[in-house]
C-alpha positions in Angstrom: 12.5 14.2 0.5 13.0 16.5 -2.5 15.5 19.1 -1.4 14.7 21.4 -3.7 12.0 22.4 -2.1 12.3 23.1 1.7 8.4 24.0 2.4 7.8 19.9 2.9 9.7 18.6 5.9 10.2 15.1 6.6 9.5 14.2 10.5 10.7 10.7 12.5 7.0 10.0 11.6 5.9 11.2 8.6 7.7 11.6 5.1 7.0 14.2 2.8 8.6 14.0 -0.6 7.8 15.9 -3.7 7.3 13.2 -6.8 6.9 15.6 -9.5 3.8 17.4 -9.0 2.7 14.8 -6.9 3.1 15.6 -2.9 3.0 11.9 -1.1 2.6 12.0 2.9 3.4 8.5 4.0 3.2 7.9 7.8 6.3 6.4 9.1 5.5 4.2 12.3 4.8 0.6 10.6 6.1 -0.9 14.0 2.7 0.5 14.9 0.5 -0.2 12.2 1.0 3.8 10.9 -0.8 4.5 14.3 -1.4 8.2 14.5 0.7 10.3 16.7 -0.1 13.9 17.4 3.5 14.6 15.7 2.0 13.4 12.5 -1.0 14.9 12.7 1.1 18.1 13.3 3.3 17.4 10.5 0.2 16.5 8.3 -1.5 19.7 8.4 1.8 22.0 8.1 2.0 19.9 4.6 -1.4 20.0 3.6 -1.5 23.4 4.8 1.5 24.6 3.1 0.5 23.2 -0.4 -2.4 25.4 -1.1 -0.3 28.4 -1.8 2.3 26.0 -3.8 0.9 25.8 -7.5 3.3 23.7 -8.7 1.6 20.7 -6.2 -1.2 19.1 -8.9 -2.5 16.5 -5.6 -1.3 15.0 -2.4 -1.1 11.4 -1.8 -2.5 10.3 2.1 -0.8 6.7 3.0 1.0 4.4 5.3 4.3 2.7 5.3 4.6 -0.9 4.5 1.9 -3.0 3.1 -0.2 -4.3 6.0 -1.4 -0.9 7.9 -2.6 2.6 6.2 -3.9 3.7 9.2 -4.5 1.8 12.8 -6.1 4.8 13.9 -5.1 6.9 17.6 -1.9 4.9 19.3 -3.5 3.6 22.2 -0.2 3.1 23.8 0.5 6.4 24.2 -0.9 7.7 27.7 -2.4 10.7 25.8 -4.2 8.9 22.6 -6.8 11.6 21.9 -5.6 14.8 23.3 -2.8 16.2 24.8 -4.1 19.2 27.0 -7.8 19.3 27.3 -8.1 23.4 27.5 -7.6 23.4 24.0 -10.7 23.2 22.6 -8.8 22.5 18.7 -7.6 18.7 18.6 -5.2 17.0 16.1 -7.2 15.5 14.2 -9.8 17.9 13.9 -7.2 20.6 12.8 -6.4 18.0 9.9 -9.8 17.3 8.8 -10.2 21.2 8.8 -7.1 21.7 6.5 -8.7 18.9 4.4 -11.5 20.7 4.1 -10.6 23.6 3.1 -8.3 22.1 0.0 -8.3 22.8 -3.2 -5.8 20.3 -3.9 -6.8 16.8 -4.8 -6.4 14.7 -1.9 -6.3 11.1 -2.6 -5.9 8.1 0.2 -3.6 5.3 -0.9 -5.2 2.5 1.4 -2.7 0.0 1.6 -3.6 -1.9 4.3 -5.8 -2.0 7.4 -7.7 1.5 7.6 -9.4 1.6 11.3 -11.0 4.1 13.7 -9.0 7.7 13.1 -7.5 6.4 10.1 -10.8 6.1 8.2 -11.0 10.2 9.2 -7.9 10.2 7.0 -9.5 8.4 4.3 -12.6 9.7 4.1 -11.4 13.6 4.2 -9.5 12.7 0.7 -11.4 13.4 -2.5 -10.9 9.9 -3.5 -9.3 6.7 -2.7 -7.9 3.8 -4.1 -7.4 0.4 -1.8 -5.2 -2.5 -2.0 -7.3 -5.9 -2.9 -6.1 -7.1 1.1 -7.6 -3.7 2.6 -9.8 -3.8 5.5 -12.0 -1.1 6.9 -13.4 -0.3 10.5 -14.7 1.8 13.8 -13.9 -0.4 16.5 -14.0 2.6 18.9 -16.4 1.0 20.8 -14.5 -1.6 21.5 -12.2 0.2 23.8 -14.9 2.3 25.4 -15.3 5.1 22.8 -16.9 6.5 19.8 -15.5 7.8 16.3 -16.8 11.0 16.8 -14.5 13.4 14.5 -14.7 10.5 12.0 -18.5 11.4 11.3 -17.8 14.8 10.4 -16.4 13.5 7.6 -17.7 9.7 6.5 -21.2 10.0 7.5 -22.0 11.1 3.9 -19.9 9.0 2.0 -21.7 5.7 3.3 -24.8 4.0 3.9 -26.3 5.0 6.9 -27.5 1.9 8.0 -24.2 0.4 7.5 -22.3 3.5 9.2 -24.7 2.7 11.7 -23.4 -0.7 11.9 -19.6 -0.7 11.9 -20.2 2.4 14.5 -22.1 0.2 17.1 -20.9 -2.9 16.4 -16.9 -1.9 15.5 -16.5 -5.0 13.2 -14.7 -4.4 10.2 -15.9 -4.9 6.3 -13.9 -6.2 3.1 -12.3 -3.9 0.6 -14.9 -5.0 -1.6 -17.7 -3.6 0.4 -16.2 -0.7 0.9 -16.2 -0.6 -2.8 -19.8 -1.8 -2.6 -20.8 1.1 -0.1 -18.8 4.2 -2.4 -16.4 4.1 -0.2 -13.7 4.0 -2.2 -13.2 4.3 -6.0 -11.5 1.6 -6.7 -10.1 -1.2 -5.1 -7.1 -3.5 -7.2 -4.6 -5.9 -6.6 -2.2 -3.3 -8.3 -2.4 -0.6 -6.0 0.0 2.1 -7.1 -0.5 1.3 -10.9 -4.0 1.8 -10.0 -2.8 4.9 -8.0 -1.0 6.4 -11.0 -3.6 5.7 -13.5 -6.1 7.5 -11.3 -3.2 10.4 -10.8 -2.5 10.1 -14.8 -6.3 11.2 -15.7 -6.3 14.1 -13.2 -2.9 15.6 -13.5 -3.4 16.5 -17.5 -6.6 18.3 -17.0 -6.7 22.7 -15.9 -5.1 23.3 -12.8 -7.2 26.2 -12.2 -10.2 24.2 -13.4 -9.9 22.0 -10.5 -8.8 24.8 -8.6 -11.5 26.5 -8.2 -13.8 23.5 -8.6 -12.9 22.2 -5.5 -13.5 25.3 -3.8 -17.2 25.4 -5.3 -17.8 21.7 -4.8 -17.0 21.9 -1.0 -19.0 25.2 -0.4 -21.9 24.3 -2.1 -22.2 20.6 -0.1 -23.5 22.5 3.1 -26.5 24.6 1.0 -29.7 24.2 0.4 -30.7 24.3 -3.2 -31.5 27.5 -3.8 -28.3 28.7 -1.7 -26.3 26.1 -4.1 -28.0 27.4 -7.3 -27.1 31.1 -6.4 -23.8 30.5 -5.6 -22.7 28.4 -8.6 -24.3 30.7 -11.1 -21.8 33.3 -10.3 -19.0 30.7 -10.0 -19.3 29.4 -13.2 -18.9 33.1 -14.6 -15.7 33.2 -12.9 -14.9 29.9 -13.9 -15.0 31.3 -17.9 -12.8 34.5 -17.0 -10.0 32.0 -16.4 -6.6 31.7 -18.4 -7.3 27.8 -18.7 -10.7 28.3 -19.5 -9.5 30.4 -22.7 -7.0 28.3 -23.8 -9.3 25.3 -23.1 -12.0 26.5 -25.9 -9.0 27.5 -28.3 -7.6 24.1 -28.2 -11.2 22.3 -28.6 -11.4 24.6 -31.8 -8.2 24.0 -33.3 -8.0 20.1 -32.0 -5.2 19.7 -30.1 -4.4 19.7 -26.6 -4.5 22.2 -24.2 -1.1 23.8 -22.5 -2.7 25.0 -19.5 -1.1 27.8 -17.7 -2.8 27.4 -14.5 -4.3 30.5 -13.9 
């Protein structure tokens, strides 16, 4: 962990550490395929949570430790997989998809290994993902009697419905390569973190308040209808203008050289 920074804990279970503007959240429990706890879910939302106010974070990095598991989804050793008191009507996960929601910092899933059940909520609530060549990809909930309910809320627009239908109700996994094949993922390589830091590399030199805000706009306006959308963006895009970076991006397409964005 980067100690210059307090506001990113490591836990037993999940390691947060600051690599220059890049925040990476690698789940620690490779003894059990990166199986989700409700520890790291905990620890996964105070992090998200706490780098929205922190501008010097550009993205955050979702992954797993190890090479063969990003993800195994719920532990179903533990005697309380799903929920630990069941008066609460706000579960783990669903307090992490919200965070993810809500982000205006890039998320971006490093899938470097298996990515099943709960762990394709992970994946999926990232802006974009990049997955090793050996990937696989499933919802074997109903294999042990259950459904990936929470999962839906935020892959049921990302794939084919037909084919969400599929791995739903039949729980058998698919390749990396269809997952690249169904827009699942944007890219898939052999290389993943040189892949991985190319895709950072061609986001983290563009306006930090550009994405910013853009985020914000692309995530409200998903849940309009047209006419909702088009009123709402015609007075973002004003906004967008009234920007530091949004100055200092036209000054440096008129005098040809690169922008020195301030953020703001």
């Amino acid at each position: 962990m980067n100690n210059l920074n307090s506001t990113y804990t490591s836990t037993p279970e999940l390691s947060a550490e600051l690599r220059g503007p890049v925040l990476w959240l690698t789940i620690t429990r490779e003894e059990r395929r990166n199986a989700m706890s409700h520890g790291v879910l905990a620890a996964m939302a105070q992090a998200m949570g706490a780098a929205q106010t922190d501008r010097s974070v550009r993205a955050i990095v979702i992954t797993g430790a190890g090479s063969k598991a990003f993800c195994a989804g719920a532990d179903l050793q533990s005697a309380k997989a799903f929920t630990t008191d069941y008066s609460e009507p706000h579960g783990h996960l669903a307090q992490v998809l919200r965070v993810a929601k809500a982000s205006t910092v890039p998320l971006i899933a490093r899938v470097n290994g298996a990515c099943m059940a709960g762990g394709m909520g992970l994946m999926s609530m990232c802006d974009m993902a990049v997955a090793a060549s050996h990937a696989v990809f499933g919802l074997p909930e109903v294999k042990v009697g259950v459904f990936p309910a929470q999962v839906l809320s935020v892959l049921q627009h990302l794939i084919p419905r037909r084919k969400l239908a599929e791995m739903c109700l039949t729980g058998e996994p698919i390749t990396a390569a269809q997952a690249l094949e169904y827009n699942l993922v944007n890219y898939v390589d052999d290389d993943l973190d040189a892949k991985l830091q190319w895709l950072l590399d061609r986001l983290l030199d563009k306006s930090p308040a550009a994405i910013r805000r853009g985020l914000y706009t692309m995530k409200k306006a998903e849940a309009m209808s047209f006419e909702e959308s088009m009123s709402f963006t015609e007075s973002q895009i004003a906004l967008f203008t009234l920007t530091e970076d949004a100055k200092e991006g036209q000054k440096a397409f008129q005098e040809k050289r690169k922008p020195v964005w301030a953020g703001q």
